[in-house]
MDAnalysis code that builds the backbone (N, CA, C; Angstrom):
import MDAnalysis as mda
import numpy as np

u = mda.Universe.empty(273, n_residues=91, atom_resindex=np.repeat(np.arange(91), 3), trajectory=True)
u.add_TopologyAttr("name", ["N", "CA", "C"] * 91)
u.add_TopologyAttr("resid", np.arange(1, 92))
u.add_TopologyAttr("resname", ["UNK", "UNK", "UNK", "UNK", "UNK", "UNK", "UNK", "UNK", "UNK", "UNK", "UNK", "UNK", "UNK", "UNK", "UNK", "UNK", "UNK", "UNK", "UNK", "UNK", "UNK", "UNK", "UNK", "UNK", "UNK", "UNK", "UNK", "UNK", "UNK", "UNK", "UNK", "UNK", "UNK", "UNK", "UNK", "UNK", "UNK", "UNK", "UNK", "UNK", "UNK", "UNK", "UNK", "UNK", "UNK", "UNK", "UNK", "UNK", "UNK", "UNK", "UNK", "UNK", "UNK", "UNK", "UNK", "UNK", "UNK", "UNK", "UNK", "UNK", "UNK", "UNK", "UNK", "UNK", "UNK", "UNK", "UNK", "UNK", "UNK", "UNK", "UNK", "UNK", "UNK", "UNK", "UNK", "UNK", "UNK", "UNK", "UNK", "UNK", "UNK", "UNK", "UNK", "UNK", "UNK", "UNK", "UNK", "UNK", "UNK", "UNK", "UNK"])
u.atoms.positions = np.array([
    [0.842, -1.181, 0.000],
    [0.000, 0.000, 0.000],
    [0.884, 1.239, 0.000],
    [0.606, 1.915, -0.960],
    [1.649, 3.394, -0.609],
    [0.658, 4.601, -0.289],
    [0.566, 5.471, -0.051],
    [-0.048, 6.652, 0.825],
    [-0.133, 7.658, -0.570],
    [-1.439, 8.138, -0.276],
    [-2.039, 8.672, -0.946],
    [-1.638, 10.232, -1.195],
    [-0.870, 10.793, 0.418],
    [0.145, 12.258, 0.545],
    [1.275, 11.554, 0.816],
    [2.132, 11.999, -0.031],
    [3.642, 11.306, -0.795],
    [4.755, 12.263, -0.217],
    [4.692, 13.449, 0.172],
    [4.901, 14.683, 0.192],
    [6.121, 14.654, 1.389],
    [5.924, 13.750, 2.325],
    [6.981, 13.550, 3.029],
    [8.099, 12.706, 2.609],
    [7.565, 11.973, 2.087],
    [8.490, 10.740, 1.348],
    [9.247, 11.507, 0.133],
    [9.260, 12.078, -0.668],
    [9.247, 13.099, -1.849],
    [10.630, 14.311, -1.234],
    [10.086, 14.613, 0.186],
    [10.840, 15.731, 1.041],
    [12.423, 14.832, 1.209],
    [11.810, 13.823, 1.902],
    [13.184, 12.870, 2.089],
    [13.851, 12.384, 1.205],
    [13.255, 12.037, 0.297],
    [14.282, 11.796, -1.216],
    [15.178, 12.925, -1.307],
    [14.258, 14.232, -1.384],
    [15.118, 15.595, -1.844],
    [16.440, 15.857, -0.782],
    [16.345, 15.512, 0.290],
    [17.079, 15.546, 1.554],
    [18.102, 14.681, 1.638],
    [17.713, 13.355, 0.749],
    [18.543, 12.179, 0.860],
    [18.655, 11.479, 1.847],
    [17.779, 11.216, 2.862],
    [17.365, 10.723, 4.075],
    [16.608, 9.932, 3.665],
    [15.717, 9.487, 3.153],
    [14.679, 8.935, 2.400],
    [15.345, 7.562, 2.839],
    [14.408, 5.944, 3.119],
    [15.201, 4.582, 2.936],
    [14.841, 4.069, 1.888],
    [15.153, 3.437, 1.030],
    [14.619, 2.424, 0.433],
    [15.418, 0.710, 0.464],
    [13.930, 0.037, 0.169],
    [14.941, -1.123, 0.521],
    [13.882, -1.956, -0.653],
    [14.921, -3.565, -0.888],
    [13.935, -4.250, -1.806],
    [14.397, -5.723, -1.754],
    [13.973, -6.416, -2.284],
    [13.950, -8.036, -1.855],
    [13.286, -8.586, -2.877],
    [14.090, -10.104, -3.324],
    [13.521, -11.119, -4.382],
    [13.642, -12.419, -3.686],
    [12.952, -13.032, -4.284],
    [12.491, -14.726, -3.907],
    [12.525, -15.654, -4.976],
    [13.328, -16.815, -4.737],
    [12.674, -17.496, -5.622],
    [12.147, -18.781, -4.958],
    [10.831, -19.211, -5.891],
    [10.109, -20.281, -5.061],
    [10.274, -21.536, -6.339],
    [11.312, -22.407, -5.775],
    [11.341, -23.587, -6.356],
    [10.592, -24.446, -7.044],
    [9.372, -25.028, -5.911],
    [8.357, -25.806, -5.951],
    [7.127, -24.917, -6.807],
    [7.220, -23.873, -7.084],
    [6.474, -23.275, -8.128],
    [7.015, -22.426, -9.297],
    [8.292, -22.571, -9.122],
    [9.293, -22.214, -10.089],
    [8.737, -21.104, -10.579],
    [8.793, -20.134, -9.577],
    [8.419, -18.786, -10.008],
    [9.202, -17.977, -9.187],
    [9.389, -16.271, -9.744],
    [10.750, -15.441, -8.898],
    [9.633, -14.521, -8.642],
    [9.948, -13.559, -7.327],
    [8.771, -12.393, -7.081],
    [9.952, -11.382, -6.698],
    [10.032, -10.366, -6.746],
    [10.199, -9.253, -5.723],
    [9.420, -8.099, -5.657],
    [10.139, -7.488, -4.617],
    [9.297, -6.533, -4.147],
    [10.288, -4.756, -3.368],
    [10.221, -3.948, -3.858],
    [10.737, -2.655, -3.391],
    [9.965, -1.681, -2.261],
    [10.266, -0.789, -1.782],
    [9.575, 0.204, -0.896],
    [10.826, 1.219, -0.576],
    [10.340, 2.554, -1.001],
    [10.927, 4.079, -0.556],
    [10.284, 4.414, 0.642],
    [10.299, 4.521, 1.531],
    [9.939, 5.312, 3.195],
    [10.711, 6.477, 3.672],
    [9.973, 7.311, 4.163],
    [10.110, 8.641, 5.046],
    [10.953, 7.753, 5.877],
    [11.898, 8.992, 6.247],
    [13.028, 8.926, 7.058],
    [12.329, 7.927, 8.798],
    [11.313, 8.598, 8.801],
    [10.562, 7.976, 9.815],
    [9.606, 6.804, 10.178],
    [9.446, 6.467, 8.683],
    [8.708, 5.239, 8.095],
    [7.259, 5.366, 8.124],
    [6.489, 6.640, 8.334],
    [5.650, 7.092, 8.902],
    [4.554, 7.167, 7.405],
    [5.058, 7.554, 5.997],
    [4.711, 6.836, 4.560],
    [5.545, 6.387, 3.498],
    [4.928, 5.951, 3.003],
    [6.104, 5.207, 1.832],
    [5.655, 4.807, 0.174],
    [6.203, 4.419, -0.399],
    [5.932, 3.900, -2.003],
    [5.811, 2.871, -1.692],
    [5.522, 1.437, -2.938],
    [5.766, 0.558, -2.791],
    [5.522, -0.174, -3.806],
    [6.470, -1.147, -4.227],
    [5.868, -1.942, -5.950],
    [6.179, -3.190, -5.714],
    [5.691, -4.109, -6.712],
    [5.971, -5.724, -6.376],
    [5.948, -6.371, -7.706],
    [6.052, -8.034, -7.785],
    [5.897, -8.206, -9.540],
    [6.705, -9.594, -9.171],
    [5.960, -10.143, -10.370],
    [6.684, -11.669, -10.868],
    [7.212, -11.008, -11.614],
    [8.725, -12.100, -11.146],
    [9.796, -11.969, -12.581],
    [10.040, -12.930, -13.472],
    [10.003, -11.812, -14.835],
    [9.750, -13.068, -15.693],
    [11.210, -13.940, -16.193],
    [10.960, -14.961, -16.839],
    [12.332, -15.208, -17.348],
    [12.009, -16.735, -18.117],
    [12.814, -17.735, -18.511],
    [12.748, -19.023, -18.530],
    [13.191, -19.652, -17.444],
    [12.432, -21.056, -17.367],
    [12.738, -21.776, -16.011],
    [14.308, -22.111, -15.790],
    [14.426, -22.193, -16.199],
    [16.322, -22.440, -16.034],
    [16.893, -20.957, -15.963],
    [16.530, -20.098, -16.036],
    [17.357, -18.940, -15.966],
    [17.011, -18.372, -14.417],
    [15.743, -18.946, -14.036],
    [15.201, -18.025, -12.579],
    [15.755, -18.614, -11.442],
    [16.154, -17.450, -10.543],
    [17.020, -17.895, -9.230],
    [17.010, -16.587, -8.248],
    [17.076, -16.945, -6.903],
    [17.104, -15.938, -6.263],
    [18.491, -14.749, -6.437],
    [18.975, -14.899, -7.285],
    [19.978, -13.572, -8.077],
    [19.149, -12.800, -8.377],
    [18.269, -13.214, -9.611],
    [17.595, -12.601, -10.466],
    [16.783, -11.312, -9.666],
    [16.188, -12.622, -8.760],
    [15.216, -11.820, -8.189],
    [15.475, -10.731, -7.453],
    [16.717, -11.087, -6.638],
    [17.088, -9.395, -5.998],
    [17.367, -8.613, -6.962],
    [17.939, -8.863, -8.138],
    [18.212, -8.166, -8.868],
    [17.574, -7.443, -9.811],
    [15.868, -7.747, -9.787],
    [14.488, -7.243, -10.244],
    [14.109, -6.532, -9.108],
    [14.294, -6.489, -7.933],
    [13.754, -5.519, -6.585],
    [14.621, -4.739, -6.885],
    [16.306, -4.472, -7.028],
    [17.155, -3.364, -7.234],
    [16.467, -2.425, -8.397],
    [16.385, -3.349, -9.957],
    [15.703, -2.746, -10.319],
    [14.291, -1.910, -10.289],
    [13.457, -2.514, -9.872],
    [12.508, -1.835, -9.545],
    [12.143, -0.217, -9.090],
    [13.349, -0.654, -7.788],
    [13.583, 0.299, -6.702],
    [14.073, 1.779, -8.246],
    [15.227, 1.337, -8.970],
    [15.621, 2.273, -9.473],
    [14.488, 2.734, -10.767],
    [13.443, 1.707, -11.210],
    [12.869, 3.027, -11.998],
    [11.308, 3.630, -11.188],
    [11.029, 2.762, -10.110],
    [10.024, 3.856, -9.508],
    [11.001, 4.977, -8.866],
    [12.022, 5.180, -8.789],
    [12.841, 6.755, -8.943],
    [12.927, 7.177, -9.850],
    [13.041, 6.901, -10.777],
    [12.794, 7.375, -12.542],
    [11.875, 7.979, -12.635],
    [10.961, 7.346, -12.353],
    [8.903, 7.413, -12.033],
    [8.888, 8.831, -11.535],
    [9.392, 8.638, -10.349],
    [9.083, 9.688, -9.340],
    [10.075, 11.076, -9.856],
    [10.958, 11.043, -10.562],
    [11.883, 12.056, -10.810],
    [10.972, 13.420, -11.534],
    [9.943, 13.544, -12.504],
    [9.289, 14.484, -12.479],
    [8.078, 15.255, -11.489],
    [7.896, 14.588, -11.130],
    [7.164, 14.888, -9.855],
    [8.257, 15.638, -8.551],
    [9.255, 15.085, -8.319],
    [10.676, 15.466, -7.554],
    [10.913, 16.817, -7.924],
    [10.864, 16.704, -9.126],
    [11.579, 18.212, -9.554],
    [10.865, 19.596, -9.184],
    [9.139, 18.985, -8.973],
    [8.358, 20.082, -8.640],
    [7.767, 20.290, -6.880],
    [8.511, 19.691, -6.581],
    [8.985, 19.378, -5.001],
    [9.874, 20.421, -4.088],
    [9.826, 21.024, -2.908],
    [10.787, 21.455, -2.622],
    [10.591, 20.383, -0.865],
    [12.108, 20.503, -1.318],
    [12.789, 20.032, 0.836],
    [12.376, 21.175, 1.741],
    [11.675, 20.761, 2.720],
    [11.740, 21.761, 3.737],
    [12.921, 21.979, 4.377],
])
């Protein structure tokens, strides 16, 4: 769930205080990869948040991948968010 006033989270990016963190899985027995990202206020108080099967062929999917689809993630919902940022100011 991400919060509907962003505005703190947005502040902390601009500040560079901002956390983000992200995480992949892979599930064997269903031979499927997931991850998942989240940006949070310095205080954790709101946040972003995205998730997603990763795709791939069965022999290629592994929990590498998958962190390595949450890294990504993480970096284009900052992409995402970069015009919106710009019309932002840090308190």
């Amino acid at each position: 769930m991400s919060f509907e006033n962003t505005e703190t989270v947005f502040a902390d990016i601009l500040e560079g205080t901002a956390v983000a963190v992200c995480d992949g899985s892979y599930f064997k027995q269903y031979s499927t990869t997931a991850a998942a990202w989240t940006v949070s206020s310095v205080n954790g108080s709101k946040w972003i948040e995205g998730d997603g099967i990763v795709p791939g062929i069965q022999s290629e999917l592994n929990s590498y991948r998958a962190e390595l689809v949450g890294l990504l993630g993480a970096a284009v919902g900052f992409q995402c968010l970069s015009p919106l940022l710009a019309r932002t100011e840090a308190p």
